[in-house]
C-alpha positions in Angstrom: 0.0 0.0 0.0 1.2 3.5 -0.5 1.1 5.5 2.1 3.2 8.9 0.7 3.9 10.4 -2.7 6.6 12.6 -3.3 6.3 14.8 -7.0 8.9 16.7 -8.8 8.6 19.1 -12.0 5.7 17.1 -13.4 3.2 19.7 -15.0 2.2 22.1 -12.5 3.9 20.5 -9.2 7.4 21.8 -9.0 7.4 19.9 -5.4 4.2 18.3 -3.7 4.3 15.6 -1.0 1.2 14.2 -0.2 1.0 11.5 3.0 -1.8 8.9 2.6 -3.7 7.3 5.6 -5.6 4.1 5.8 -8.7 3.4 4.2 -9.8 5.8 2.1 -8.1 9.0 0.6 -10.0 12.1 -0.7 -7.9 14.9 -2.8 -10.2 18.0 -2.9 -9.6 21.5 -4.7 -10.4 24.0 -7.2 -10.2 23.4 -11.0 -6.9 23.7 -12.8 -5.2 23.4 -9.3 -3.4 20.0 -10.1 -5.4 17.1 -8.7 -5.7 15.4 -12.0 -1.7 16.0 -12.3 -1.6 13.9 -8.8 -2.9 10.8 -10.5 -1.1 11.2 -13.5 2.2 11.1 -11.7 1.4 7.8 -9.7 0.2 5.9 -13.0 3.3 7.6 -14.5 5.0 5.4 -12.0 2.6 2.5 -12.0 2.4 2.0 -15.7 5.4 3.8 -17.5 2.4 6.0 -19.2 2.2 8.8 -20.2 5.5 8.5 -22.9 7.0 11.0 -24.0 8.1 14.4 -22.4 4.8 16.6 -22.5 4.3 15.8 -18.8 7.5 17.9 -17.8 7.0 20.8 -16.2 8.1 24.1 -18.6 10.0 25.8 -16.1 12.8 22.5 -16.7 14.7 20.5 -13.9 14.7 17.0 -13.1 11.3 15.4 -13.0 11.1 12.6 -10.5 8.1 10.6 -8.7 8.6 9.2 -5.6 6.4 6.4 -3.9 6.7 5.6 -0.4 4.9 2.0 0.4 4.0 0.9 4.1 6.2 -2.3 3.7 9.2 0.3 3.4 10.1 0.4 0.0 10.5 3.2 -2.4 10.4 3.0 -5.7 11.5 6.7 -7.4 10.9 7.5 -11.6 13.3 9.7 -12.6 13.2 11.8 -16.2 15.9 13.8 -16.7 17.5 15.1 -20.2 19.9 12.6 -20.2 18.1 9.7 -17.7 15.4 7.6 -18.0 15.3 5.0 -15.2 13.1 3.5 -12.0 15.1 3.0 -8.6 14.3 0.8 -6.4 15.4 0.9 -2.6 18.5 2.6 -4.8 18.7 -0.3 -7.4 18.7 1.7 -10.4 17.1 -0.2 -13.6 17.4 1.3 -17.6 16.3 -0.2 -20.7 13.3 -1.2 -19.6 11.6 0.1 -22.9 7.6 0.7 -23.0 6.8 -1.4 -19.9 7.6 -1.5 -16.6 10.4 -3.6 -15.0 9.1 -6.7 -13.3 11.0 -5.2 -10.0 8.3 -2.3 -10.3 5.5 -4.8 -10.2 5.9 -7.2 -7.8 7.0 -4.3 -5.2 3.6 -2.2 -6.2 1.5 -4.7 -7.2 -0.8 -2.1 -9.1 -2.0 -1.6 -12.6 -4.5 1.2 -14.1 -7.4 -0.9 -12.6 -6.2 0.3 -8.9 -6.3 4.3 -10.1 -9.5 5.9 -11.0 -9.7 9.6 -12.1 -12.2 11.7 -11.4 -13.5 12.0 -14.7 -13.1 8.4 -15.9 -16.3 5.8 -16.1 -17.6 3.7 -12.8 -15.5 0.6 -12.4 -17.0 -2.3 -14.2 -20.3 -0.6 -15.1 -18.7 0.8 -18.2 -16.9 -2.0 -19.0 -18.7 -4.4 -22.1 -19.2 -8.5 -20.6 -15.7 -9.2 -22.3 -13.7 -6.6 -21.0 -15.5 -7.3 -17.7 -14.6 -10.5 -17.5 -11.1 -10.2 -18.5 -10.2 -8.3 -15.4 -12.2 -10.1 -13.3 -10.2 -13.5 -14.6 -7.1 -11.5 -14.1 -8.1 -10.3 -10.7 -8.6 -14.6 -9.4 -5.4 -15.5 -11.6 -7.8 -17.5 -13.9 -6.2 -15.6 -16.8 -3.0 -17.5 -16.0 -4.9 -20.9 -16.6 -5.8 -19.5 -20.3 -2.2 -18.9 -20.7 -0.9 -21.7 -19.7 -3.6 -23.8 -22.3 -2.4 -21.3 -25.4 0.9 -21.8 -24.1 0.4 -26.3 -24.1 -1.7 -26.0 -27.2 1.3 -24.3 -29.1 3.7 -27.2 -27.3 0.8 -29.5 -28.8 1.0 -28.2 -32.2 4.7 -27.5 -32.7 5.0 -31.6 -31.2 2.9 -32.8 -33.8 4.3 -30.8 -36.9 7.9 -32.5 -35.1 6.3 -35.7 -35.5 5.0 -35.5 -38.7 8.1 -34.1 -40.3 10.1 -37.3 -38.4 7.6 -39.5 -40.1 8.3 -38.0 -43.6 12.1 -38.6 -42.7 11.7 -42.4 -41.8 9.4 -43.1 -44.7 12.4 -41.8 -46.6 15.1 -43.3 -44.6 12.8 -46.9 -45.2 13.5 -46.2 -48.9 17.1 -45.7 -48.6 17.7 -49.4 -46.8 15.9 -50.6 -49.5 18.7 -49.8 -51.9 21.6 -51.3 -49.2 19.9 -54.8 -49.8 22.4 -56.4 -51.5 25.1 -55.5 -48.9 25.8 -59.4 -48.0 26.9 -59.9 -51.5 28.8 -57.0 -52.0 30.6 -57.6 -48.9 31.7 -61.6 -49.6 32.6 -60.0 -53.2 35.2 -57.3 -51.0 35.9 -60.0 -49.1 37.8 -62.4 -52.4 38.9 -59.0 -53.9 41.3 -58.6 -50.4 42.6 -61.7 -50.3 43.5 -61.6 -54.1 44.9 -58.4 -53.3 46.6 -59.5 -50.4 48.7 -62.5 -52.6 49.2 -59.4 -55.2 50.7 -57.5 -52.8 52.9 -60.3 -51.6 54.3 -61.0 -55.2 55.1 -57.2 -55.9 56.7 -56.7 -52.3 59.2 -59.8 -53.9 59.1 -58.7 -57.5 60.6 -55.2 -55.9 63.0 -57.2 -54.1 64.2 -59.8 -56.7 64.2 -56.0 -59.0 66.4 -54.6 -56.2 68.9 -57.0 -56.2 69.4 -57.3 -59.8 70.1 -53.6 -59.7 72.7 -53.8 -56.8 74.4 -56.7 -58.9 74.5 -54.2 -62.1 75.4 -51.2 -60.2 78.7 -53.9 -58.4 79.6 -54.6 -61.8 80.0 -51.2 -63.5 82.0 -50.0 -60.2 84.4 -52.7 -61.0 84.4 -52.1 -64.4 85.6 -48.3 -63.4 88.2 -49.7 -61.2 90.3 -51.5 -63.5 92.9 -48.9 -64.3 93.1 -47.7 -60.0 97.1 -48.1 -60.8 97.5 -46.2 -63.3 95.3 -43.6 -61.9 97.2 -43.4 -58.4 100.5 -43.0 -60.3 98.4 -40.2 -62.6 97.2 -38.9 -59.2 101.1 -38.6 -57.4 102.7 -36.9 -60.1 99.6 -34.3 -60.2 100.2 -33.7 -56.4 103.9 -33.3 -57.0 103.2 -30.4 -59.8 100.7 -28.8 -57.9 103.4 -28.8 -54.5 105.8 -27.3 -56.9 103.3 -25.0 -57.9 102.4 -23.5 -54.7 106.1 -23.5 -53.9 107.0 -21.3 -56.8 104.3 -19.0 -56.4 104.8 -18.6 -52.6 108.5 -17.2 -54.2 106.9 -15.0 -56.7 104.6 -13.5 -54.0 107.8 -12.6 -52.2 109.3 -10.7 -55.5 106.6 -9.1 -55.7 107.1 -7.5 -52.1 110.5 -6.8 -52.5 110.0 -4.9 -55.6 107.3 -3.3 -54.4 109.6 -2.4 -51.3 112.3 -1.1 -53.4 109.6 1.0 -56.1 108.8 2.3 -52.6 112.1 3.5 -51.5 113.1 4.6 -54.7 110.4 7.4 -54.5 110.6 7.8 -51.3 114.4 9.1 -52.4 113.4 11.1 -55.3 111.0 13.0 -53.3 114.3 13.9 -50.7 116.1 15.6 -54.1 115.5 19.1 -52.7 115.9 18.9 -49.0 118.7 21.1 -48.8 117.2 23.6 -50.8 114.7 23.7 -48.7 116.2 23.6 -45.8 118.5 26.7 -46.6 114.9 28.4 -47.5 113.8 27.8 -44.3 117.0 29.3 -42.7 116.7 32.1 -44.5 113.0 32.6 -44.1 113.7 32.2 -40.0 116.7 34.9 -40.5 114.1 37.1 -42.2 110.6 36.4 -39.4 113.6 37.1 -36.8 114.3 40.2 -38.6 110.9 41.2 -39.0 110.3 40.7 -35.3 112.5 43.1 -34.2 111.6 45.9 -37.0 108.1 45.4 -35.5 109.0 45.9 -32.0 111.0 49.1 -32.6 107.9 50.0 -34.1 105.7 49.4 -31.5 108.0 51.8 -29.2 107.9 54.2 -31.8 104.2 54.1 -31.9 104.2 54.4 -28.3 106.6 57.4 -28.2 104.6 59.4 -30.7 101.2 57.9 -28.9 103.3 59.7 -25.4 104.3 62.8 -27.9 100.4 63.2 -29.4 99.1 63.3 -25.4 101.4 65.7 -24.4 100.8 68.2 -27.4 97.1 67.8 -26.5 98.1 68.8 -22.6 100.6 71.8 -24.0 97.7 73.4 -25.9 94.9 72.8 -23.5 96.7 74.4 -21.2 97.5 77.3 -23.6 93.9 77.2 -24.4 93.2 78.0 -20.5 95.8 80.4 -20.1 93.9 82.8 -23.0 90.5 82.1 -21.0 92.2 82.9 -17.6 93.7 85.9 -19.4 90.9 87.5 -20.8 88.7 87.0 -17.1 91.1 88.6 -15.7 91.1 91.1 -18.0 87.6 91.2 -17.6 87.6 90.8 -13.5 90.5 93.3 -12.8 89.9 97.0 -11.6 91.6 99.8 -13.2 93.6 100.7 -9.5 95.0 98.4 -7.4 92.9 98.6 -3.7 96.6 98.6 -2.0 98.1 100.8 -3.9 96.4 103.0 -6.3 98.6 102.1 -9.5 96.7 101.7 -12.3 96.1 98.0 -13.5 95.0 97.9 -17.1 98.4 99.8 -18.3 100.3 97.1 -16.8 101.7 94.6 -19.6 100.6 91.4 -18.2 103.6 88.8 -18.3 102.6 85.5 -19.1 105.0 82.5 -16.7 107.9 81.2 -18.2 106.8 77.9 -20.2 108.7 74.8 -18.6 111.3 73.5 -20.3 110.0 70.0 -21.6 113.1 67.4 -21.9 113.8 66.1 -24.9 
């Protein structure tokens, strides 16, 4: 029995819980207000109906029904954009298709004969004598008998076409034997035909010997027919080996001329390319005399460079400090009063005399 539903995002309940009591259960309230909705969402549950997603509410989110029963189980149908699933005491089952999962039954043990709308026909009353009696026959489980008789009447007829179709193959296995009649006969026939085969057998397998020998016997006499002149072929064979030792003798010696000319070639060039040694040798003492020539011109040069260098930075010192002496002159010049403050002579007629220049050493 339920005793509790739970609703979530289905049409106009974004979140209703409704607890149910014993007995009888009365939903009352204005049109439009959702009662309808109510049952919808438990069939939704109970019967996987309806499909689709016209049942969601518009506002989106999750939709999800949850039933509470009073044996403690809860049994949740979730919709979301990306599920599609019951859950059961949090066993989640999918792929359950248009109808719902076995699990779903035998814990609710409803069907759309346990929820009435308000709007749908009385019970039974409605219902025409064959439609009545189909749920009653379900209701007392007499529907499973009429099952169970389609279900043996198709054992029944798929038995008979079995038997049937394993008649039609004996008739026609009857007919093969028929032609395997004369089997005795053709047995004692195999029968002569192996032992005459066997006695063939046992002359060939002595033909082939008798043939093998004979062979052996022809193949003995042409290898002593190729033997008769062994003498003359061994005395043939010892002069060859003579020949060919003073062969390998002589050119083991030519192999050794050949070195020593090629040593001697060697040195002979070697000695041709020594011709000019001397020459080059007094080159070379006279390039030396010339480097160690060179090296001193080039260090007398660097002094020099470093004198005149000194001379250049001291010409530059003489006339800055000629250059100063004209600016000091003329400020004074400019800076001096015409009478000297001690005493009274005048200053501007004075020649002014310029210090001795230092005499720079040479």
């Amino acid at each position: 029995m339920i005793n509790k539903v739970e609703i979530f995002n289905f049409q106009s309940h974004k979140h209703t819980s409704l607890d149910f009591v014993d007995g009888t259960n009365v939903i009352i309230g204005k049109s439009d207000t959702g009662k309808s909705a109510i049952f919808r969402a438990i069939n939704w549950v109970c019967s996987n109906r309806p499909l689709g997603d016209a049942y969601r509410s518009e506002w989106g989110g999750d939709t999800k029904v949850v039933l509470y029963t009073s044996e403690g189980n809860v049994v949740q149908r979730v919709k979301t954009n990306s599920r599609n699933e019951y859950i059961i005491n949090d066993l989640v089952l999918t792929a359950f298709g248009y109808e719902v999962p076995d699990e779903v039954q035998n814990v609710l043990q409803m069907d759309f004969a346990n929820i009435q709308s308000q709007m749908d026909k009385p019970f039974l009353l409605s219902s025409t004598p064959g439609e009545a009696a189909k749920l009653l026959n379900k209701a007392a489980s007499i529907d499973d008998i009429d099952i169970t008789m389609g279900n043996l009447k198709r054992n029944q007829n798929k038995i008979n076409e079995t038997i049937n179709h394993n008649e039609t193959q004996l008739e026609k296995y009857n007919k093969d034997i028929k032609s395997y009649n004369n089997i005795p006969l053709f047995e004692e026939k195999y029968n002569e035909l192996y032992k005459k085969n066997e006695v063939y057998q046992d002359k060939r397998d002595k033909n082939n010997k008798i043939f093998a020998i004979c062979s052996g016997i022809d193949e003995v006499n042409i290898d002593l027919e190729s033997t008769k002149n062994v003498d003359v072929n061994l005395s043939n064979l010892k002069k060859l080996n003579k020949i060919y030792s003073d062969f390998v003798a002589q050119k083991e010696r030519m192999k050794l001329l050949k070195n020593v000319i090629l040593k001697i070639t060697t040195r002979q060039e070697e000695i041709e390319k020594l011709k000019d040694v001397d020459d080059k040798i007094s080159t070379i003492n006279s390039l030396e005399k010339s480097i160690k020539s060179f090296n001193e011109k080039s260090e007398k040069t660097a002094k020099l460079e470093k004198l005149i260098a000194k001379i250049s930075r001291i010409n530059r010192t003489i006339t800055d400090t000629k250059n100063s002496e004209n600016v000091l002159e003329k400020e004074y010049k400019n800076l001096a009063p015409e009478k000297c403050p001690l005493c009274g002579n005048n200053m501007k007629t004075e020649k002014y005399e310029k210090p001795t220049k230092p005499q720079t050493p040479e």
